[in-house]
SEKOLTI-370777 format. One record per residue: residue number from 0; z negated, y negated, x of N, C-alpha, C in turn; residue in three letters. Coordinates in steps of 0.02 Angstrom, whole numbers, plus 50000, padded with zeros to 5 digits. Each point is the difference from the previous one (the first is absolute). Layout:
+-----+-------+-------+-------+-------+-------+-------+-------+-------+-------+-----+
!   i !  n.pz !  n.py !  n.px ! ca.pz ! ca.py ! ca.px !  c.pz !  c.py !  c.px !  aa !
+-----+-------+-------+-------+-------+-------+-------+-------+-------+-------+-----+
! NUM !     Z !     Y !     X !     Z !     Y !     X !     Z !     Y !     X ! ALA !
...
+-----+-------+-------+-------+-------+-------+-------+-------+-------+-------+-----+
REM end
This chain:
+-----+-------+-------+-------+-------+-------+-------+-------+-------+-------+-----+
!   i !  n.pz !  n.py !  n.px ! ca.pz ! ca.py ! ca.px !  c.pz !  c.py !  c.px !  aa !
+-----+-------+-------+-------+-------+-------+-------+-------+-------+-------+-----+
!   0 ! 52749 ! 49847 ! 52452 ! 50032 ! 49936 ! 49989 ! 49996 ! 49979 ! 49926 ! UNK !
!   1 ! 50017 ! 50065 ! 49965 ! 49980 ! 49975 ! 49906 ! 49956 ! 49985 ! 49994 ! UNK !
!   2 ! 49936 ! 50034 ! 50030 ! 49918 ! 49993 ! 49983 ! 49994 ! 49909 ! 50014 ! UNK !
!   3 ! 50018 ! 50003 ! 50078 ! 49981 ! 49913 ! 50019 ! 50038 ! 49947 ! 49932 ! UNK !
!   4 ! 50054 ! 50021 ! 50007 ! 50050 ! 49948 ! 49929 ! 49966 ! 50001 ! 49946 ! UNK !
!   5 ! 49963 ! 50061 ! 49985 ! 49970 ! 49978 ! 49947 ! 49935 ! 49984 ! 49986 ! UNK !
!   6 ! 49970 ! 50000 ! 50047 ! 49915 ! 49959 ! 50021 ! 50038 ! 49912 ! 50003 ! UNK !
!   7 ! 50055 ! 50002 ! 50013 ! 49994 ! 49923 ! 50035 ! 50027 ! 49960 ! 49921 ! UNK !
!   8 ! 50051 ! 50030 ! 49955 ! 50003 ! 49993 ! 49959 ! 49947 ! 49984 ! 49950 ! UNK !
!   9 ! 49956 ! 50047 ! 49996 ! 49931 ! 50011 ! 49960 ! 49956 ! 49960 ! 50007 ! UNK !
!  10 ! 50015 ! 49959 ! 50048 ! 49947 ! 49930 ! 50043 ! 50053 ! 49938 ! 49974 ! UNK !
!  11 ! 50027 ! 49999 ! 49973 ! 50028 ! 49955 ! 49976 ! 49995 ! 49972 ! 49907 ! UNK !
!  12 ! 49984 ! 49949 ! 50012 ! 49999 ! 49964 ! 49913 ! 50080 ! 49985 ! 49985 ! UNK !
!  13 ! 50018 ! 49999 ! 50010 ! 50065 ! 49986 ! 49974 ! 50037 ! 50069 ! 49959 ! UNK !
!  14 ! 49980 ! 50052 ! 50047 ! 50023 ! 50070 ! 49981 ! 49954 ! 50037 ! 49944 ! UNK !
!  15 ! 49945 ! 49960 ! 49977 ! 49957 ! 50038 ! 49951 ! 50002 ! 49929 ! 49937 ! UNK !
!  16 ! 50020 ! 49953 ! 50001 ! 50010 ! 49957 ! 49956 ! 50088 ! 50027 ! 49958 ! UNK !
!  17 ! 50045 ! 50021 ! 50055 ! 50064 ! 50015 ! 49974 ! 49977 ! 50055 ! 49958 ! UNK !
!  18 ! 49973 ! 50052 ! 50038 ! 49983 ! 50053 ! 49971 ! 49959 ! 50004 ! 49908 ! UNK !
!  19 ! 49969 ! 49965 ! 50019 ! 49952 ! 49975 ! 49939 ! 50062 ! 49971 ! 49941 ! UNK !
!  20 ! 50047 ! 49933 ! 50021 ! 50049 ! 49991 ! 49963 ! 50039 ! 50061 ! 49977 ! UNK !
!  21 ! 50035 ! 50044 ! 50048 ! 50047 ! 50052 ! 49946 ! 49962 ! 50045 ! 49981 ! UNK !
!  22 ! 49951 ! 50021 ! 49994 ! 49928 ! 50008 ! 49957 ! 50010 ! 50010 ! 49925 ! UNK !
!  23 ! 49992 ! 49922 ! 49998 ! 49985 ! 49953 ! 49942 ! 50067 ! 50020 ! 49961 ! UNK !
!  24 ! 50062 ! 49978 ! 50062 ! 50071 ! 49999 ! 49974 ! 49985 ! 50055 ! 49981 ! UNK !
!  25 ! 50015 ! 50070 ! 50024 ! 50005 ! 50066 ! 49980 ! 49958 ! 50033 ! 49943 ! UNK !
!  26 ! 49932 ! 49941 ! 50002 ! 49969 ! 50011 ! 49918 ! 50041 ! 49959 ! 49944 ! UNK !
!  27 ! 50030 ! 49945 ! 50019 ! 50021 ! 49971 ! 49930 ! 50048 ! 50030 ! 49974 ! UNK !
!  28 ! 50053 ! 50039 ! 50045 ! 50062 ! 50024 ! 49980 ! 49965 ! 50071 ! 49966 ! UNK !
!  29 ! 49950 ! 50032 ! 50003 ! 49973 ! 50073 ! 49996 ! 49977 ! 49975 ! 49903 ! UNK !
!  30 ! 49972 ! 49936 ! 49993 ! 49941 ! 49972 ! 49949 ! 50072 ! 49996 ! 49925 ! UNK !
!  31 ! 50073 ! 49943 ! 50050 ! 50051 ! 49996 ! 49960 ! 50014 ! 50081 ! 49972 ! UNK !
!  32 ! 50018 ! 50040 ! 50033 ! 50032 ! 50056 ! 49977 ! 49955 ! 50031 ! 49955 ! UNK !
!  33 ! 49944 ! 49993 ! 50007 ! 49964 ! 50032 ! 49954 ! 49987 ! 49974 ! 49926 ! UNK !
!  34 ! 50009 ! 49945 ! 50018 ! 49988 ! 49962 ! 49916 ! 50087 ! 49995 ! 49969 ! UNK !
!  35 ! 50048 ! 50003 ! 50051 ! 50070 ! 50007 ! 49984 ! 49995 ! 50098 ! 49938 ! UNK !
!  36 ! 49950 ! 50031 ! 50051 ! 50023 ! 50083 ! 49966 ! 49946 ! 49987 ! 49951 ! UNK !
!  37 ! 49943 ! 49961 ! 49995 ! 49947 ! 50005 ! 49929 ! 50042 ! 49947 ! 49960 ! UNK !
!  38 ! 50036 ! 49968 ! 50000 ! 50040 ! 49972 ! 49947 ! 50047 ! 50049 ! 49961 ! UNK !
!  39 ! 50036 ! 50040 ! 50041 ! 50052 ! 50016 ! 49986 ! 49956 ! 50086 ! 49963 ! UNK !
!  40 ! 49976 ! 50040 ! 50005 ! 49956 ! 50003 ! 49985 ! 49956 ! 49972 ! 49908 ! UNK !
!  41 ! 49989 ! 49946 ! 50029 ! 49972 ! 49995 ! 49908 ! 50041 ! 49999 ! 49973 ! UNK !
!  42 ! 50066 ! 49960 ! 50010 ! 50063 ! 49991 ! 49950 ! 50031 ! 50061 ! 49995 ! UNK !
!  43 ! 49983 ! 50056 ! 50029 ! 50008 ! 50048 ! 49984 ! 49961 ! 50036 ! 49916 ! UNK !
!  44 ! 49945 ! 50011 ! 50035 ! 49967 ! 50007 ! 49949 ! 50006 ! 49967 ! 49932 ! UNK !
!  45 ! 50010 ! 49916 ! 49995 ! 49985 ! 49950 ! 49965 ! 50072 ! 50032 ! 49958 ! UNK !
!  46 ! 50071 ! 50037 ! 50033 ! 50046 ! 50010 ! 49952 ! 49989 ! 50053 ! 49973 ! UNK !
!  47 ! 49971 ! 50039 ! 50023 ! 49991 ! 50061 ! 49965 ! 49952 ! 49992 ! 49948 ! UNK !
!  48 ! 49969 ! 49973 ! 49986 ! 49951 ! 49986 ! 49971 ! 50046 ! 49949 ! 49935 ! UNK !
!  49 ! 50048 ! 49958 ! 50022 ! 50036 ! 49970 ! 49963 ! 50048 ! 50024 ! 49965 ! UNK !
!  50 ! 50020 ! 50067 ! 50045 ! 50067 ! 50058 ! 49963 ! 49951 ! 50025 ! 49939 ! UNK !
!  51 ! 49936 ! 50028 ! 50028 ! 49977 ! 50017 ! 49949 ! 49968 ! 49981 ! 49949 ! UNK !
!  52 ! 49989 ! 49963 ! 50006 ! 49999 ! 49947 ! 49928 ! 50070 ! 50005 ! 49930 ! UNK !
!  53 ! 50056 ! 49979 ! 50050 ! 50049 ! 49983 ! 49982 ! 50029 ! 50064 ! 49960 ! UNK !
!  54 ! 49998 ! 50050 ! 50021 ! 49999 ! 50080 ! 49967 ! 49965 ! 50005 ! 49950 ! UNK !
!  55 ! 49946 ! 49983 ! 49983 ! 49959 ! 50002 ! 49953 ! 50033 ! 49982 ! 49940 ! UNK !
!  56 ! 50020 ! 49928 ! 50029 ! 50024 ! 49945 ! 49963 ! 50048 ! 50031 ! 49958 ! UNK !
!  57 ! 50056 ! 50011 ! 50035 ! 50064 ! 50033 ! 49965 ! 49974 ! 50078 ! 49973 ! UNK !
!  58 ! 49969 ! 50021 ! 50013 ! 49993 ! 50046 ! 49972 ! 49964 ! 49983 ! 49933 ! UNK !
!  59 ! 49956 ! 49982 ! 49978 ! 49959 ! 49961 ! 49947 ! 50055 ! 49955 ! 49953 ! UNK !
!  60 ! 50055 ! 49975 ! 50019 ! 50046 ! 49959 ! 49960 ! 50070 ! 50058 ! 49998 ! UNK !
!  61 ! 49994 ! 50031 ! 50020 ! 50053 ! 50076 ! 49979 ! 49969 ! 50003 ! 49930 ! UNK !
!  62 ! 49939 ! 50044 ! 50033 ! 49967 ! 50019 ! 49925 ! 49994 ! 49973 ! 49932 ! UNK !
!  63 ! 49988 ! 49929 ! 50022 ! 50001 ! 49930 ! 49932 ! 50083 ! 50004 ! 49984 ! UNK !
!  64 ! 50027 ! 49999 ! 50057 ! 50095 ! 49996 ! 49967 ! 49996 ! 50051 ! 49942 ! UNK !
!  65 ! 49989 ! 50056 ! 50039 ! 50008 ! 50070 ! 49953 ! 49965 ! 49994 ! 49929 ! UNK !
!  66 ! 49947 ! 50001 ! 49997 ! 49951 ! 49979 ! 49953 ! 50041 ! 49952 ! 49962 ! UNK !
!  67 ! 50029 ! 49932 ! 50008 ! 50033 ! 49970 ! 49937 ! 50075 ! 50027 ! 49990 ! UNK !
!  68 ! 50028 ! 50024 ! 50047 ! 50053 ! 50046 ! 49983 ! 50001 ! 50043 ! 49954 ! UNK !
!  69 ! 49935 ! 50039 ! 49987 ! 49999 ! 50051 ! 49971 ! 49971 ! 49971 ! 49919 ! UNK !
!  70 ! 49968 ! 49947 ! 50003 ! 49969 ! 49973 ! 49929 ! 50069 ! 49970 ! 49980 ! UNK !
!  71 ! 50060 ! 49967 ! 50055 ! 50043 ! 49966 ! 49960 ! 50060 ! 50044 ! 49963 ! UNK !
!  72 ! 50001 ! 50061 ! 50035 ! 50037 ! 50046 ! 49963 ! 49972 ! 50035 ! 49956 ! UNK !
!  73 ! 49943 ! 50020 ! 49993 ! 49945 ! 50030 ! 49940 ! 49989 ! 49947 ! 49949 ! UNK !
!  74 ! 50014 ! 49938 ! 50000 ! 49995 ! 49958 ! 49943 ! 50081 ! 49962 ! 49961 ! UNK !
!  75 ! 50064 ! 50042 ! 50042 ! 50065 ! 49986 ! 49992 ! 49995 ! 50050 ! 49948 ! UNK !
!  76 ! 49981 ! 50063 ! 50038 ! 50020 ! 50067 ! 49955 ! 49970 ! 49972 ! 49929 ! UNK !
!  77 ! 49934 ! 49976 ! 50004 ! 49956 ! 50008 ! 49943 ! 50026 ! 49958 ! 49946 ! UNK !
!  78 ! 50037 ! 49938 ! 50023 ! 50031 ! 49953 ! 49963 ! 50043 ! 50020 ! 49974 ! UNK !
!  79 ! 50051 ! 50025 ! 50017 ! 50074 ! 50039 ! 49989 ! 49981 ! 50070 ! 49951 ! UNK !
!  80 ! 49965 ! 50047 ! 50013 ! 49994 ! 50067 ! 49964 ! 49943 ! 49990 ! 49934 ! UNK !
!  81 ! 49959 ! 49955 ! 50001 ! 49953 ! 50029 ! 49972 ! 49985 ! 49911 ! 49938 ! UNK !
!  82 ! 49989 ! 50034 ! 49939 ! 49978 ! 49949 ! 49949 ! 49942 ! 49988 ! 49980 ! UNK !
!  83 ! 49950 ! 49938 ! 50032 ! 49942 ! 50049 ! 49979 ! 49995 ! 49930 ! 49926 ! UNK !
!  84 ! 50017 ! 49948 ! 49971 ! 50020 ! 49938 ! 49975 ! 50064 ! 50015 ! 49966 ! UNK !
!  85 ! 50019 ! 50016 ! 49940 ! 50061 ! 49999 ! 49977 ! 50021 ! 49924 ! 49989 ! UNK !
!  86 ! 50023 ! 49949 ! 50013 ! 50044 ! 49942 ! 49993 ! 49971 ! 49976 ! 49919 ! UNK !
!  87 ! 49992 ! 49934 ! 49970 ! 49982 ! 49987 ! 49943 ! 50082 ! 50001 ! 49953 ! UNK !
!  88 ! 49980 ! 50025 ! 49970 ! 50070 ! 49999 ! 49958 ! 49986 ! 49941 ! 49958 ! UNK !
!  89 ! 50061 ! 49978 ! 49952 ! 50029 ! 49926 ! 49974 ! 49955 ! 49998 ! 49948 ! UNK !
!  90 ! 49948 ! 50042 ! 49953 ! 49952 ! 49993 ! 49944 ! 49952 ! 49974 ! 50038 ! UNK !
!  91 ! 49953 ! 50040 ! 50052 ! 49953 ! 49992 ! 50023 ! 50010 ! 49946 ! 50047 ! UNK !
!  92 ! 50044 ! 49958 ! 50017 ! 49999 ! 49930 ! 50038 ! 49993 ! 49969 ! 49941 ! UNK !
!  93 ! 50035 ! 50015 ! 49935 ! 49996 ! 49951 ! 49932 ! 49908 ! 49996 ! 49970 ! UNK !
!  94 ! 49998 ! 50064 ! 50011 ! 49908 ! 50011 ! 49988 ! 49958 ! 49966 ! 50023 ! UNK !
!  95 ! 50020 ! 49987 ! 50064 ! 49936 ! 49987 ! 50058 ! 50019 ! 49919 ! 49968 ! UNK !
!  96 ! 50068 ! 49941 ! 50014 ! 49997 ! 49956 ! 49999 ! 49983 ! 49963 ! 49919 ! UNK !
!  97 ! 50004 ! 50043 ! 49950 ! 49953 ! 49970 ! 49932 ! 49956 ! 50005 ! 50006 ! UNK !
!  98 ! 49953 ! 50048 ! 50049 ! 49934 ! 50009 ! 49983 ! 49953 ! 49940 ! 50041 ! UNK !
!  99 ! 50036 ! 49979 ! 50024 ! 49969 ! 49929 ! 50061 ! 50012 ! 49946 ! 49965 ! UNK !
+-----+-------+-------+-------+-------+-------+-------+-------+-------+-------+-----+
REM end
């Protein structure tokens, strides 16, 4: 009785045109999901790729912080401890401005 139902079926256009439609349907929904998971997917990648950048980044402007941190306290000290210019004393401003 299945065999006949389905010869008589199988002789029918209506039943191979539907067929053909959820087909198609069952490819478009298969085509969406796939470009739904290759999107999701690059933006994957595309952040990681963006984290790592961004690491670089801060890491490279640590170093520059540090770097003028360390010149701005190495040139405090140097100002404060060390003479390398003694100040013109009150003759030698009198010197310099007769001699002009």
């Amino acid at each position: 009785m299945i065999d006949r139902l389905k010869i008589w079926i199988g002789s029918k256009p209506w039943y191979w045109q539907l067929r053909t439609k959820l087909g198609k349907l069952g490819f478009v929904f298969e085509r969406a999901a796939y470009k739904r998971s290759a999107t999701v997917a690059k933006a994957t990648a595309n952040a990681r790729i963006l984290g790592s950048f961004t690491w670089i980044g801060l890491k490279s402007l640590f170093w520059v912080a540090l770097g003028l941190a360390a010149l701005i306290v190495s040139e405090g000290y140097i100002r404060d401890n060390q003479q390398w210019l003694s100040p013109l004393s009150s003759d030698d401003k009198v010197l310099i401005c007769v001699e002009n």
